[in-house]
GUTOR-777135 format. One record per residue (C-alpha): residue in three letters; x, y, z. Coordinates in steps of 0.001 Angstrom, whole numbers, plus 500000, padded with zeros to 6 digits. Each point is the difference from the previous one (the first is absolute). Example, Ala and Ser with C-alpha at 12.3 -4.5 7.8 and 13.67 -1.06 7.14 Angstrom:
ala512300495500507800/ser501370503440499340/
//
This chain:
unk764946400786610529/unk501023502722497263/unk502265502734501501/unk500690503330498596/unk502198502814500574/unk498501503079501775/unk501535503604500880/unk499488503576500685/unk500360502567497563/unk499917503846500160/unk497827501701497369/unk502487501315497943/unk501359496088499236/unk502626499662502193/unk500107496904503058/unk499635501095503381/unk500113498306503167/unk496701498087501101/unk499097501763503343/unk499473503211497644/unk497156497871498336/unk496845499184501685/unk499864496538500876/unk496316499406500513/unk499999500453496093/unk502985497877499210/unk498936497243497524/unk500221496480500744/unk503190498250499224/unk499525496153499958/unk496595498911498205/unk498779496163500403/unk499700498376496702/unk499074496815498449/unk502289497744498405/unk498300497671497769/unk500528495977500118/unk499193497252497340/unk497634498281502580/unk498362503079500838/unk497895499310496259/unk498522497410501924/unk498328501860502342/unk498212502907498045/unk498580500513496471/unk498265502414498008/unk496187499320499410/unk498136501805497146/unk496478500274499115/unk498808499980496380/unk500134502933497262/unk496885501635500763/unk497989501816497281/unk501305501934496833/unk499336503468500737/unk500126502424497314/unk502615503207500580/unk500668503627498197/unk497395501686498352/unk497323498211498572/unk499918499771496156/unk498680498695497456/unk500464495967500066/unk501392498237496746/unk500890496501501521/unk501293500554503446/unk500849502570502491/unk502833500186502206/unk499260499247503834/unk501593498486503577/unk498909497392501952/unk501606499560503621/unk500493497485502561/unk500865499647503656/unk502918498136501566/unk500313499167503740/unk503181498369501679/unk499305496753501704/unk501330497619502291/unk499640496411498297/unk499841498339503557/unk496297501637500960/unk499386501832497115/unk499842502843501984/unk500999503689498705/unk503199501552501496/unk501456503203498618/unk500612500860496788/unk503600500492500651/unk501382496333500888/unk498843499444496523/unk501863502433498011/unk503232498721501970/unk499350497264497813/unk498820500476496898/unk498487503225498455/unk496950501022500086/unk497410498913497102/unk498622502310497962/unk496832501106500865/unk499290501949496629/unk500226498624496309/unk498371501790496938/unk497244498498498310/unk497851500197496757/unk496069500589500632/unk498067498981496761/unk497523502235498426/unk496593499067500974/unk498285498117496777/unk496071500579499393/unk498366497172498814/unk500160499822496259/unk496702497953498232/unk498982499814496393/unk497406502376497775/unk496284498449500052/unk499390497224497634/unk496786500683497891/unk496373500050501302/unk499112496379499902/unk495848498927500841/unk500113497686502177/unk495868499509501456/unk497364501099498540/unk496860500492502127/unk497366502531499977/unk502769503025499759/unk500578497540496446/unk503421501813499783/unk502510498594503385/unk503295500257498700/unk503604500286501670/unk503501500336499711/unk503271498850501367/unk503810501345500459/unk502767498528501917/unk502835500560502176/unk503788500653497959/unk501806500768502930/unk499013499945504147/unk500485502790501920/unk503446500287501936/unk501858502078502648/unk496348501796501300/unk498524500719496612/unk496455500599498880/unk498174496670500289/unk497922498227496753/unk496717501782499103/unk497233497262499446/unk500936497525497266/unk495991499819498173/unk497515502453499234/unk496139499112498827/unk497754502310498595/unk496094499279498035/unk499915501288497090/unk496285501383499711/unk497675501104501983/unk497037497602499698/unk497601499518503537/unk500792497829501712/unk497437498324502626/unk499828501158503651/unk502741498600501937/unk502751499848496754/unk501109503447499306/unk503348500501498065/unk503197499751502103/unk503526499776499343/unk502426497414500945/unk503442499650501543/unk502631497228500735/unk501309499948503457/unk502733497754501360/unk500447499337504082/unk503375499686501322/unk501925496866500078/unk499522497594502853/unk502512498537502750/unk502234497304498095/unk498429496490501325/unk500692496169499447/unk497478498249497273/unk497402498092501394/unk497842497150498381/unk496920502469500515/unk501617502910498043/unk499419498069497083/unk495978500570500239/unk500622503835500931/unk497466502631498946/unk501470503301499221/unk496898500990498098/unk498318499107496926/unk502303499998497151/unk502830500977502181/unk503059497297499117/unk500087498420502822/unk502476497547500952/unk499339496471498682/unk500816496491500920/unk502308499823497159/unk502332502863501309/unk500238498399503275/unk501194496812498566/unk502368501648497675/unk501205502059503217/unk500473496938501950/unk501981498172497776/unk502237503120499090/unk500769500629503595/unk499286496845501828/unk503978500163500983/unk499541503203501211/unk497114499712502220/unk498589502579502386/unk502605502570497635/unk497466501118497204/unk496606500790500947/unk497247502459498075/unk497982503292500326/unk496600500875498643/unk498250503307499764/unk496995501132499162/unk498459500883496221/unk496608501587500132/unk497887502566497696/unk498061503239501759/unk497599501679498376/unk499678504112500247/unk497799499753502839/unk501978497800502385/unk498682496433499337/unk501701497108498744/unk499089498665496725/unk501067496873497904/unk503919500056498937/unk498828499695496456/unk498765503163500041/unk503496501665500860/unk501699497484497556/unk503328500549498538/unk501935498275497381/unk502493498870502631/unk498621498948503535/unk501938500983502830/unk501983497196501988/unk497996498823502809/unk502548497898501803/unk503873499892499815/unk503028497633501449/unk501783501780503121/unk502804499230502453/unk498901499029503380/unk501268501794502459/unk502429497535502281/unk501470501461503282/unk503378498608500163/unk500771496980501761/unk503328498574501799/unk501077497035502430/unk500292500001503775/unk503086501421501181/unk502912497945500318/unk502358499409502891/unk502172502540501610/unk503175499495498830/unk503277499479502202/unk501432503791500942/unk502471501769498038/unk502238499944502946/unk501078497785502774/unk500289503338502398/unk498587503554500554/unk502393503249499435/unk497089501891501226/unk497556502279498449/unk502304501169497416/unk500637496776498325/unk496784497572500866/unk500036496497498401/unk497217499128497769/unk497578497387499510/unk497539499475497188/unk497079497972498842/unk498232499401496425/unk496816499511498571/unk499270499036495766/unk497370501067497925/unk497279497609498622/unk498110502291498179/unk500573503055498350/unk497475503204500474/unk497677499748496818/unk497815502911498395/unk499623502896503216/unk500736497186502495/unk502498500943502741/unk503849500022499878/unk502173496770501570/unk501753501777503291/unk503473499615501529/unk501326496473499570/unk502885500387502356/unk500001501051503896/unk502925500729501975/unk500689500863503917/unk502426500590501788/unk501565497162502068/unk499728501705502989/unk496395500563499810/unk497029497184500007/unk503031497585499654/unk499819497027502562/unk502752501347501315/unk502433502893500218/unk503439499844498265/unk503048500495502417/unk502046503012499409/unk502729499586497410/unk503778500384500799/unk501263503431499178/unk503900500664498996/unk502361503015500437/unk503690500488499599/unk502078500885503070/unk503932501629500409/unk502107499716503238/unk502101502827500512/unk502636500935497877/unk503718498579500754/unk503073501381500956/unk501325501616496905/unk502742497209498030/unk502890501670498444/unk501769498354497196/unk503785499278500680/unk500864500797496736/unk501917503003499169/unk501116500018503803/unk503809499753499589/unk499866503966498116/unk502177502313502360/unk496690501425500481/unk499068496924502489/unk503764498423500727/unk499629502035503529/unk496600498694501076/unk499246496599500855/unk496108499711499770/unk498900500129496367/unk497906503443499389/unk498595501440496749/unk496585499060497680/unk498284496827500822/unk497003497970500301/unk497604499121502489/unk497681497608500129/unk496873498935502069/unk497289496938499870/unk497362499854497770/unk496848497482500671/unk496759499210498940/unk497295499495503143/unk496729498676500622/unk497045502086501673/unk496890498134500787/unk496838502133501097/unk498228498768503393/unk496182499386498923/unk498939500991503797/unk502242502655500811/unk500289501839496665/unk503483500140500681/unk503793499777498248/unk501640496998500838/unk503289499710497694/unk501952496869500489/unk503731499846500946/unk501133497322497764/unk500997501391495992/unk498503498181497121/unk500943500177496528/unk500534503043498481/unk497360499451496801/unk497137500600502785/unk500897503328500484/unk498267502262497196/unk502289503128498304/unk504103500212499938/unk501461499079503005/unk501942502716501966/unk504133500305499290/unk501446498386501779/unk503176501878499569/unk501314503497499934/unk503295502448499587/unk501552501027502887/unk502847502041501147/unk502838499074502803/unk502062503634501002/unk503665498882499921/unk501992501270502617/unk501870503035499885/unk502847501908502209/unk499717503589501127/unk502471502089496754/unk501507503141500925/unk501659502720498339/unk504048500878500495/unk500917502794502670/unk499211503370499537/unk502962502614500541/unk500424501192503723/unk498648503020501034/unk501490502846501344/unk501079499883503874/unk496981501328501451/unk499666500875504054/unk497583498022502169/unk498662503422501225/unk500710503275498621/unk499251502241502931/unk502645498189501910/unk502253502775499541/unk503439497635501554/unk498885497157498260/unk503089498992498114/unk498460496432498311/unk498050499144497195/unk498655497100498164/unk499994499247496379/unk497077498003498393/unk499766497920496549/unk496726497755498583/unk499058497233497609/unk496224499096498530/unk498312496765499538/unk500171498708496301/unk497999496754500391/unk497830499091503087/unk499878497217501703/unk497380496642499415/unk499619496713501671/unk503291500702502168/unk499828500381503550/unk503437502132499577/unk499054503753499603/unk502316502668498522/unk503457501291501616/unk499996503653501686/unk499693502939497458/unk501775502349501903/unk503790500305501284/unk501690503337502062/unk503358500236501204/unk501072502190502483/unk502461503561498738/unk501759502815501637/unk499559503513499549/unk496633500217498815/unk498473502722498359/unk496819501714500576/unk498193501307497387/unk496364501013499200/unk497733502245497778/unk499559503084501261/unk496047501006498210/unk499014503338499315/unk496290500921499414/unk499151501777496362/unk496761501449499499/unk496994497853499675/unk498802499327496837/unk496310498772500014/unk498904497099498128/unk496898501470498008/unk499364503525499688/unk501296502885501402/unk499133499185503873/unk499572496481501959/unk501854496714501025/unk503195500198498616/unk503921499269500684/unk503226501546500639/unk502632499664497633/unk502791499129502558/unk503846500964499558/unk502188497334501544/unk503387500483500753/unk502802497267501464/unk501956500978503015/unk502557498761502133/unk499568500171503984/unk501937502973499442/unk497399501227498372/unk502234500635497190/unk498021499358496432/unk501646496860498129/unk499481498368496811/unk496738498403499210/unk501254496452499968/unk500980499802503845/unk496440500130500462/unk498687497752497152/unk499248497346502674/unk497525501889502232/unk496655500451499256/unk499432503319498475/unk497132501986500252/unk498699501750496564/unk496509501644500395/unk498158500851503310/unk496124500506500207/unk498261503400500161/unk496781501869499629/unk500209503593498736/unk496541501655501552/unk497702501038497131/unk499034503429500295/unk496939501483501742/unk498571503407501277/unk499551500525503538/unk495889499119500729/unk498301501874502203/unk496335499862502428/unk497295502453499273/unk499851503586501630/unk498675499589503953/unk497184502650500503/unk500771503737500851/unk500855500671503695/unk497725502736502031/unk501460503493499313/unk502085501034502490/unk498085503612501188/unk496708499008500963/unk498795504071499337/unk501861502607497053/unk502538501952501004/unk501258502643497467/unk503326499905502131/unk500710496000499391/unk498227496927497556/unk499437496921501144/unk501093496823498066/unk498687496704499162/unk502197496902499073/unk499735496284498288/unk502800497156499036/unk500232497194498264/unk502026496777500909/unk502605498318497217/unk499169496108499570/unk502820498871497547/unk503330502102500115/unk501642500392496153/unk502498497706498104/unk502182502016497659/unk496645502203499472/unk498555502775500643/unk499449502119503429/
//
C-alpha cells in the first residue's frame, strides 16, 4: 500500500476542517501497489512480433534513393508458464515496454533497365526470303514494384514476297514461364525435355552436382522453367525462331526448403525448491529439447527448446508449504536508571535512583508455517536464528525517563493582616482575627507527603470594621451613545461609624469598580391606526344644538427619551 496525505481546503487556500468538505468526494488515501521482486522476471515476459512493412510517411515526393517511412509492431505481456496473455501492466512492473515504432527507409521502386536493340540479323529465309531478328538484354531487374522487362527479341521479314496459303508473315517473341518449386535431382532429370533447343539439364550437370554436394545431400536441389517462342497469332513456334545471342537459363541450383527439426524432450528436471511459498513465489521445473536440423530455404523455424511448470502443477506431487519467519518483541521493561551521578545533592535525599535511563525488551526471530488444509497461520513458539528473519530487526532498546522524587516547596510568611471581625454587623462584637498566607514554589512528585497548610489566623482584640461604601456615577455605554453599558462607581472606606477613613484600611476587601447598565436608546411613542367614526350623536338637525362623532387610537410602545 502507498498512502498519501489528504485534507480540506476552503477556496480561497486556506485548511479547513473536514466535515465542511463533502466526503462522498474525498479522494482515496491508501492506493495498493506493486512492489517488484527479482523472481517475479521469472514469471512474465514481453513477447513481440516482427517489424511489419516499411510504410512511406509525409508528403509524397519525388524519390532519389529512398524515402523516409515507419514500420510497427505489436507486443503482448505473457505468462511463461501457459503462455497465456495477462495484462499489460505486470509487464511494465518489470521491464519497459518495447517499442512498437522505429523509422525506416523505403527504397525507390527500380524499373527494369535492358539494353538498345542489337542490329537486324536474318536468321530463316523461306518464302518471305527476308526473316530477320534482333536481340537486347536485361542490365538491371526490376526492384521495389517497378515496371517489369519488355520482351527481350523482336523478328520482322524484310519484304513482302507471297507466301503460300497457310505461311503468311508473322512476328516473333521470346517468352519465359516462371520458375518452378526447388526439387531434389533425379536420375530421370537427366533425359528431361524442356523443348527443342531449350538447354536442358544434362547428365553431366547432375554428376558435377552430385559430387559438389554429395556432403550436403537433400540441401541443394534445382528449378527449371519454361523457354518457348509465340508467334503474333498465339501459336507456338520453334525456339530458333525467337533466338537470341544469349539463351535464357532454363534450370538453376536452389535451397530446399527444410522445416526445422529437434529431439524428443528431455526429462523434467528436479524443482527449484524443496517447498511451496504459495502463488507468489512457485518453484520451477524445466525440460529441454536440441536441434538436429536447422530450417533451410522457407522451411519452418526450430520452436521453444526449454519448458517449465510450476511444481505445484502436473508435478507428481505437491510441495509442502515452506516455513515463514517474523521478528517478535515482549513488552518493554521497567525503566533501568544508571547509579551514576546519584550522590549530587540533587539525589542525596532519595533512595531509589530516578533520572534518564534505558529500557529494554526481547527481541526474537519466529517461525510461521501455513496449514495446507485449513489455509491458516500457525506461527511456532520456539525462536530460531535471527538470519531467518528478512529486514532489520526491531530495537531492542530505548530512552526512558524515571521522575525523581520531590517535596512540596513553599514560600516564607506573608505579613499579618489587619485584625479583622468575624462578623461586622455584630455591633458588641469586641474580637477579631488576623490572617497571613504562603504559596507553593515547587509541587509535589512521587511522595505520598503533600504540602503543609497555606493559611494561619490568630485571634485580636478590638477589631475594626471597615468597608467601601459605593456610590453609583452615571452610566457610560460601551458603544455609541445608548445601550449596555457600566457605571463608573465611587468607592469610599468607612469605619462602622460610618466615619470615611483612609484608603488602606480597606485595601483587603474586595472592592467594587464598575457596575453594569443599559441606558435605553431613544424611541417615539408608536401608535394603532384611527378606529372608525362613531354615529353622530343627534339622530335629526337641530339649529339649537350639533351632534358629534368621535374615534381613538390605542399607543403600542410608550417613548424612551423621545418624543410624545
Amino acid at each position: 500500500m502507498r498512502s498519501r496525505a489528504v485534507w480540506c481546503t476552503h477556496t480561497e487556500g486556506w485548511t479547513s476542517h473536514h466535515a465542511n468538505c463533502d466526503q462522498q468526494e474525498k479522494p482515496e488515501s491508501q492506493q495498493r501497489c506493486f512492489k517488484v521482486c527479482d523472481w517475479h522476471l521469472e514469471l512474465f515476459e514481453w513477447e513481440v512480433s516482427g517489424w511489419g512493412p516499411c510504410v512511406p510517411g509525409g508528403e509524397a515526393g519525388p524519390c532519389v534513393m529512398a524515402q523516409h517511412g515507419l514500420q510497427r509492431r505489436s507486443a503482448r505481456c505473457l505468462q511463461k508458464l501457459d503462455r497465456s496473455v495477462v495484462a499489460a501492466e505486470i509487464c511494465e512492473h518489470l521491464a519497459p515496454q518495447p517499442p512498437l515504432e522505429q523509422a525506416c527507409l523505403v527504397p525507390c521502386p527500380r524499373d527494369c533497365v535492358v539494353t538498345d536493340f542489337s542490329p537486324l540479323v536474318p536468321v530463316w529465309r523461306g518464302c518471305s526470303n527476308s526473316l530477320r531478328h534482333r536481340t537486347r538484354a536485361v542490365i538491371a531487374p526490376p526492384l521495389y514494384g517497378g515496371a517489369p522487362c519488355p520482351n527481350l527479341t523482336e523478328s520482322q521479314t524484310c519484304a513482302a514476297a507471297t507466301c503460300p496459303l497457310g505461311e503468311e508473315e508473322h512476328t516473333y517473341s521470346l517468352k519465359v514461364g516462371p520458375w518452378s518449386d526447388c526439387r531434389l535431382p533425379r536420375r530421370e532429370d537427366a533425359s528431361l525435355d524442356l523443348g527443342e533447343d531449350s538447354g536442358e539439364l544434362s547428365a553431366s550437370w547432375l554428376e558435377n552436382h552430385k559430387a559438389q554436394h554429395r556432403p550436403h545431400v537433400g540441401q541443394v536441389g534445382y528449378q527449371t522453367r519454361a523457354v518457348s517462342c509465340v508467334r503474333s497469332d498465339g501459336r507456338h513456334a520453334v525456339l530458333s525462331l525467337c533466338v537470341q545471342d544469349v539463351v535464357p537459363l532454363t534450370s538453376k541450383t536452389c535451397v530446399i526448403a527444410r522445416d526445422c527439426e529437434t529431439s524428443e524432450w528431455s526429462a523434467w528436471s528436479s524443482c527449484s525448491q524443496t517447498c511451496s511459498w504459495g502463488d507468489l513465489t512457485p518453484g520451477f521445473r524445466s525440460r529441454h529439447r536440441s536441434v538436429r536440423s536447422v530450417a533451410m530455404g522457407n522451411g519452418k523455424l526450430c520452436p521453444e527448446l526449454e519448458e517449465k511448470e510450476a511444481c505445484s502443477t502436473g508435478g507428481r506431487e505437491l510441495l509442502k508449504p515452506c516455513p515463514r519467519f517474523s521478528w517478535r518483541t515482549s513488552e518493554w521493561k521497567v525503566c533501568q536508571v544508571s547509579l551514576f551521578d546519584q550522590q549530587s545533592p540533587r539525589h542525596h535525599k532519595h533512595v531509589e535512583p530516578c533520572g534518564g535511563g534505558i529500557q529494554t525488551r526481547e527481541v526474537y526471530c519466529v517461525q510461521i508455517t501455513v496449514e495446507a488444509e485449513m489455509h491458516r497461520m500457525k506461527e511456532v513458539s520456539r525462536p530460531v536464528d535471527g538470519k531467518f528473519c528478512l529486514g532489520p530487526a526491531p530495537s531492542a532498546s530505548q530512552l526512558c525517563d524515571l521522575p525523581c522524587p520531590l517535596e512540596c516547596t513553599v514560600s516564607a510568611w506573608l505579613a499579618w493582616g489587619p485584625c479583622l471581625p468575624e462578623d461586622c454587623r455584630d455591633r458588641q462584637g469586641r474580637r477579631g482575627f488576623r490572617m497571613r498566607q504562603r504559596h507553593v514554589l515547587v509541587d509535589p512528585v512521587g511522595t505520598l507527603a503533600g504540602c503543609p497548610h497555606l493559611v494561619e489566623s490568630i485571634p485580636c482584640e478590638d477589631p475594626t470594621c471597615y468597608e467601601w461604601i459605593v456610590s453609583e456615577g452615571i452610566c457610560v455605554a460601551d458603544h455609541g451613545k445608548c445601550g449596555p453599558g457600566k457605571h463608573i462607581l465611587k468607592t469610599v472606606c468607612k469605619n462602622k461609624k460610618g466615619e470615611e477613613v483612609p484608603y488602606h484600611l480597606c485595601s483587603e476587601l474586595p472592592r467594587p469598580d464598575v457596575m453594569v447598565c443599559e441606558i435605553p436608546c431613544a424611541t417615539d411613542c408608536v401608535l394603532s391606526e384611527w378606529s372608525q367614526w362613531s354615529p353622530c350623536s343627534h339622530s335629526c338637525s337641530s339649529k339649537i344644538a350639533e351632534g358629534s362623532q368621535s374615534r381613538s387610537r390605542s399607543i403600542l410602545a410608550l417613548p424612551a427619551e423621545g418624543k410624545w
